[in-house]
C-alpha positions as CSV (number, residue, x, y, z in Angstrom):
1,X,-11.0,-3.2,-15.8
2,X,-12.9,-0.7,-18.2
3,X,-14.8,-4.1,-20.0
4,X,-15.6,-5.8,-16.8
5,X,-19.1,-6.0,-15.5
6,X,-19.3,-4.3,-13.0
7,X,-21.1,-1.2,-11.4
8,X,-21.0,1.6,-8.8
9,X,-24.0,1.4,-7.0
10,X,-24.8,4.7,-4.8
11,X,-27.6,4.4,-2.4
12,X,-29.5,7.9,-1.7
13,X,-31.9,9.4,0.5
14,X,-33.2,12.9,1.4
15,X,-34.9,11.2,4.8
16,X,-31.6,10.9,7.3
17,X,-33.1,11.4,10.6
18,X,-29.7,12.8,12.2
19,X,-28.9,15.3,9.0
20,X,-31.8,15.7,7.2
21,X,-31.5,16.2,2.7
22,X,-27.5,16.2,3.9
23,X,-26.5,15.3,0.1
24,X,-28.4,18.1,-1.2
25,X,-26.6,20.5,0.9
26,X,-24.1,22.9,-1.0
27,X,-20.2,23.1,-1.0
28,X,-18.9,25.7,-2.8
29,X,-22.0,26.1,-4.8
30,X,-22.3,22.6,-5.1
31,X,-24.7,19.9,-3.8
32,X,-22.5,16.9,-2.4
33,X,-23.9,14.5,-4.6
34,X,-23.0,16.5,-7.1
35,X,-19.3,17.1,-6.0
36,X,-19.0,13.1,-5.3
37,X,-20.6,12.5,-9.1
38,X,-18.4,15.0,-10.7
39,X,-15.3,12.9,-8.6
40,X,-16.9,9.4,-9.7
41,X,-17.4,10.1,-13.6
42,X,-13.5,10.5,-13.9
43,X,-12.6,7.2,-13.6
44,X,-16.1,5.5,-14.0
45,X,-18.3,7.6,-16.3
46,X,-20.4,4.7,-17.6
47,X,-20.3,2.4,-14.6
48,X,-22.2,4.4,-11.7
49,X,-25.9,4.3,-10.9
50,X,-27.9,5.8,-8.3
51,X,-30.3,3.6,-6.2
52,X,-33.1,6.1,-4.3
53,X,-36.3,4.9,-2.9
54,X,-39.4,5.9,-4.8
55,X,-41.3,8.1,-2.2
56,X,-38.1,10.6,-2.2
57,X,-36.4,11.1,-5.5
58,X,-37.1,13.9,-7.9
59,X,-34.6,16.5,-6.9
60,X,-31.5,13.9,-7.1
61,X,-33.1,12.1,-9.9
62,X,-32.8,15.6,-11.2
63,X,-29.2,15.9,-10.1
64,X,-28.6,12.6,-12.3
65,X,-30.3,13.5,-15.5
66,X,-27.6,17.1,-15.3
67,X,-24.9,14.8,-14.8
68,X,-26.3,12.1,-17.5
69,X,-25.7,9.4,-14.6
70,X,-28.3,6.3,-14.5
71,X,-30.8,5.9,-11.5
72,X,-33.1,3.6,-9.9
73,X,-36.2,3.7,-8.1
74,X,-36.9,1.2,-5.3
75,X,-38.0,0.3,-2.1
76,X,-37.4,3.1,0.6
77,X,-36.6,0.9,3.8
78,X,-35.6,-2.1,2.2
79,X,-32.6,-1.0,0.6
80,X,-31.4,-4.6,0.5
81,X,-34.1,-5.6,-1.7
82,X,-32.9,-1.8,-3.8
83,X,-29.9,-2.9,-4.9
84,X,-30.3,-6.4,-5.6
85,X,-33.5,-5.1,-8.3
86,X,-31.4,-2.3,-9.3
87,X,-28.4,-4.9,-10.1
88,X,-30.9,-7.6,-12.1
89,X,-32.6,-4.8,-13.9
90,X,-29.2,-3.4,-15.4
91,X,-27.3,-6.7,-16.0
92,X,-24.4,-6.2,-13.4
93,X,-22.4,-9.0,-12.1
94,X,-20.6,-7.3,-9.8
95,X,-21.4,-4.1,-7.4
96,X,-19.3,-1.8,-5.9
97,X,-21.3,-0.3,-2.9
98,X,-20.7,2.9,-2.1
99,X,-22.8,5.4,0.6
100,X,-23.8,8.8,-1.1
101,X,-22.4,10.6,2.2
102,X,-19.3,9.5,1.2
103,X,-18.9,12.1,-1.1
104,X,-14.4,12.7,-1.3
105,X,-14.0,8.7,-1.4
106,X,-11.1,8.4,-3.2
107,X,-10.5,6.3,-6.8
108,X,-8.0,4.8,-6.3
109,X,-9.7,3.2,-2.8
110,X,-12.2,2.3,-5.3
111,X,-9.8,0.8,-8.6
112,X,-7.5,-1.3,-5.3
113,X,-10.6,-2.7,-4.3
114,X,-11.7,-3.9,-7.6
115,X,-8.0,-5.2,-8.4
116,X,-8.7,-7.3,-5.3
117,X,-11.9,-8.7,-6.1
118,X,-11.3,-9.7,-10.0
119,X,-7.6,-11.1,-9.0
120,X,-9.3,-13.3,-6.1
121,X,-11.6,-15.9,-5.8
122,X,-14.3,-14.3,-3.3
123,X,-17.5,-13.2,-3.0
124,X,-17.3,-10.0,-1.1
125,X,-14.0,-7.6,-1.0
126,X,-14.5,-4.5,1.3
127,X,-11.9,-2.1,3.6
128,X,-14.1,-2.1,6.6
129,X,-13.3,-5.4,8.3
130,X,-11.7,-3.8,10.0
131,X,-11.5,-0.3,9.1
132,X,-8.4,1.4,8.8
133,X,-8.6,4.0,6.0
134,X,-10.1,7.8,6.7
135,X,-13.8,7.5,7.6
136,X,-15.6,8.6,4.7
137,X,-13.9,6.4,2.2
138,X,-15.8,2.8,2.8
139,X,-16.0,1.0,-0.1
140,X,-17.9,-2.9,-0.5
141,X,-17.6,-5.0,-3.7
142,X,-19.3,-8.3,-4.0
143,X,-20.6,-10.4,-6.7
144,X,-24.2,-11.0,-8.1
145,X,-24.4,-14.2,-6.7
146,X,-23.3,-13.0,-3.0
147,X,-25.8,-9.9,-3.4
148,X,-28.8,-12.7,-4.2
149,X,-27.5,-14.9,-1.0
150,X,-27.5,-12.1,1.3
151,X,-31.1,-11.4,0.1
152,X,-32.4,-14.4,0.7
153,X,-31.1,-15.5,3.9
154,X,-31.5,-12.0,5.3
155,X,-34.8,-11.4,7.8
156,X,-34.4,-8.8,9.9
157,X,-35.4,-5.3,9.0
158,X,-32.2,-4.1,10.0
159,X,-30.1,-6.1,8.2
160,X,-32.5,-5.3,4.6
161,X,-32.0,-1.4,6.2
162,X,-28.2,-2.1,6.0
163,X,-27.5,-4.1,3.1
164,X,-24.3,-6.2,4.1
165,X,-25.1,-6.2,7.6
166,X,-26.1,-9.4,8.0
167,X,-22.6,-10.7,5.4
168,X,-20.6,-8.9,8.1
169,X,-22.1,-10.4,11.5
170,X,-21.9,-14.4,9.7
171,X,-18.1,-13.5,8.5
172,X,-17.1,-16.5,11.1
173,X,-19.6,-18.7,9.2
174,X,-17.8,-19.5,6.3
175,X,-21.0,-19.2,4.6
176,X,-19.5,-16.1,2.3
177,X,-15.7,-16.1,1.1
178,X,-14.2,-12.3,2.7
179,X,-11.8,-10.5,1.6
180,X,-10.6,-7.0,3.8
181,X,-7.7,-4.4,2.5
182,X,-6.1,-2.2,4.5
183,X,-5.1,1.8,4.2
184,X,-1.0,1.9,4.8
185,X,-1.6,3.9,7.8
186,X,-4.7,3.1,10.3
187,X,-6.3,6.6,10.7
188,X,-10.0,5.1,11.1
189,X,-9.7,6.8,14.4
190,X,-8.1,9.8,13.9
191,X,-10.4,11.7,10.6
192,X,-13.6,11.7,9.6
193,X,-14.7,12.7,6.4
194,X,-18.0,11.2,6.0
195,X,-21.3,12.9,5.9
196,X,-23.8,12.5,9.3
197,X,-23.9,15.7,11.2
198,X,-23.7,19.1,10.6
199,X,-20.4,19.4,11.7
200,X,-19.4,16.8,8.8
201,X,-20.4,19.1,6.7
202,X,-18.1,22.3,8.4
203,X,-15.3,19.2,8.2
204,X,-16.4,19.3,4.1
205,X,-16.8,22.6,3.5
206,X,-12.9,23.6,5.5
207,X,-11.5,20.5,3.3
208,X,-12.7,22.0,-0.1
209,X,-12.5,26.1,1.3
210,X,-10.3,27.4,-2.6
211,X,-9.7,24.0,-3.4
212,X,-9.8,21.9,-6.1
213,X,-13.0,19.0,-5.5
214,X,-10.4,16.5,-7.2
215,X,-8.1,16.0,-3.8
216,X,-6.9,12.4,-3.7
217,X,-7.0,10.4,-0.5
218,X,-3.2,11.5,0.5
219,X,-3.7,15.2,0.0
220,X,-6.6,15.5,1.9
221,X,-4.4,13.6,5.1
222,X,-2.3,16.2,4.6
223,X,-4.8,18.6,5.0
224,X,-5.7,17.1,8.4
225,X,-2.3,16.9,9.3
226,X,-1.2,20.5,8.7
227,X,-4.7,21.9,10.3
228,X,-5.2,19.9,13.2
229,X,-8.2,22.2,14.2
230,X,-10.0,20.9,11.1
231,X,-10.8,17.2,12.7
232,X,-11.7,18.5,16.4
233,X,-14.6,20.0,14.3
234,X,-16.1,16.6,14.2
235,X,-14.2,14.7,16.9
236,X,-16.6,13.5,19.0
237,X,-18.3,11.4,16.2
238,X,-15.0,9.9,15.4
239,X,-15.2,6.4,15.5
240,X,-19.0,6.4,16.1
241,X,-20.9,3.4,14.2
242,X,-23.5,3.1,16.6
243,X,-25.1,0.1,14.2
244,X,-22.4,-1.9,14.5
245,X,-22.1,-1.8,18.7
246,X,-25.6,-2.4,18.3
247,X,-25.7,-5.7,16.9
248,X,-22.4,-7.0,17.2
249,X,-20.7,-6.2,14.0
């Protein structure tokens, strides 16, 4: 897939109103975007870009320029509007979408869902309808054309807030062609590895204490698994995607 056309779009903010500059915060002497950078340019050095909104930017575009990764300034509430700019400007046909508080997604999450969406006929591949895999690990690949659809038809400021919001709630409407993977094992409700509260980052920090930042998907469930104290860290947020509840995703 190395000469396909396609990027890894991150969308970043400093602004979260439940963790405030979360992605700037430090694991082992390292921000989080750094750390989830440094795991992304193994596999896709020349295919990731960084989509921040132009009020807030200068200390990750700073972050970028050390790690010699590309990034785009846009519109800070519309992130909708963000990505499909960022996409025209740099020629890409295809965008994987990827939250920077996903920061240990694993590659080969990422390389499965891109298998899926060249080998198929869609326009939108993701593993979250339904979930199944880790929290933490989302990952939404859909084509120029779907990205430019979605923009159009999408009003609310919600669903420009949320990107694929409005894809996800019109599934039934055959109006985009969906395709969903799933992890082997369901553990959506059992780990969370994502970043949204300060005890997601306690999660991080015990996940990467003397370790490597390279942990695949499988070594880090077996981190859980062997340190059951590690996930009742962050237990009560398990599960907890209040957006979706909210408007009927």
């Amino acid at each position: 897939m190395g000469n396909k056309n396609y990027a890894i779009i991150i969308q970043a903010r400093l602004d979260s109103k439940r963790f405030p500059r979360k992605i700037l915060k430090k694991v082992n002497n390292k921000e989080i975007l750094t750390i989830m950078l440094e795991r992304l340019k193994k596999k896709f050095k020349k295919k990731i870009i960084v989509a921040v909104s132009r009020e807030n930017y200068k200390e990750i575009s700073n972050i970028c320029k050390k790690h010699k990764i590309k990034f785009f300034l846009g519109n800070k509430n519309n992130v909708l509007e963000r990505y499909y700019k960022c996409a025209i400007k740099n020629k890409i046909k295809t965008i994987v979408r990827i939250p920077s508080d996903c920061p240990l997604i694993d590659l080969n999450i990422i390389n499965k869902g891109l298998k899926k969406f060249f080998s198929n006929r869609v326009d939108y591949v993701s593993n979250l309808l339904p979930r199944s895999y880790i929290d933490g690990n989302d990952v939404e690949i859909f084509s120029i054309k779907c990205l430019k659809k979605i923009n159009k038809l999408a009003r609310s400021k919600f669903d420009k807030e949320h990107v694929t919001t409005y894809l996800q709630r019109n599934k039934s409407k055959r109006i985009f062609k969906i395709l969903n993977f799933k992890a082997p094992i369901d553990l959506s409700l059992k780990y969370r590895l994502t970043l949204d509260y300060k005890e997601d980052l306690v999660v991080i920090k015990r996940i990467l204490k003397n370790r490597n930042i390279f942990l695949n998907y499988r070594s880090i469930e077996s981190i859980f698994k062997k340190n059951p104290d590690i996930s009742r860290i962050n237990d009560k947020y398990i599960g907890k995607m209040w957006y979706q509840k909210k408007n009927n995703l």
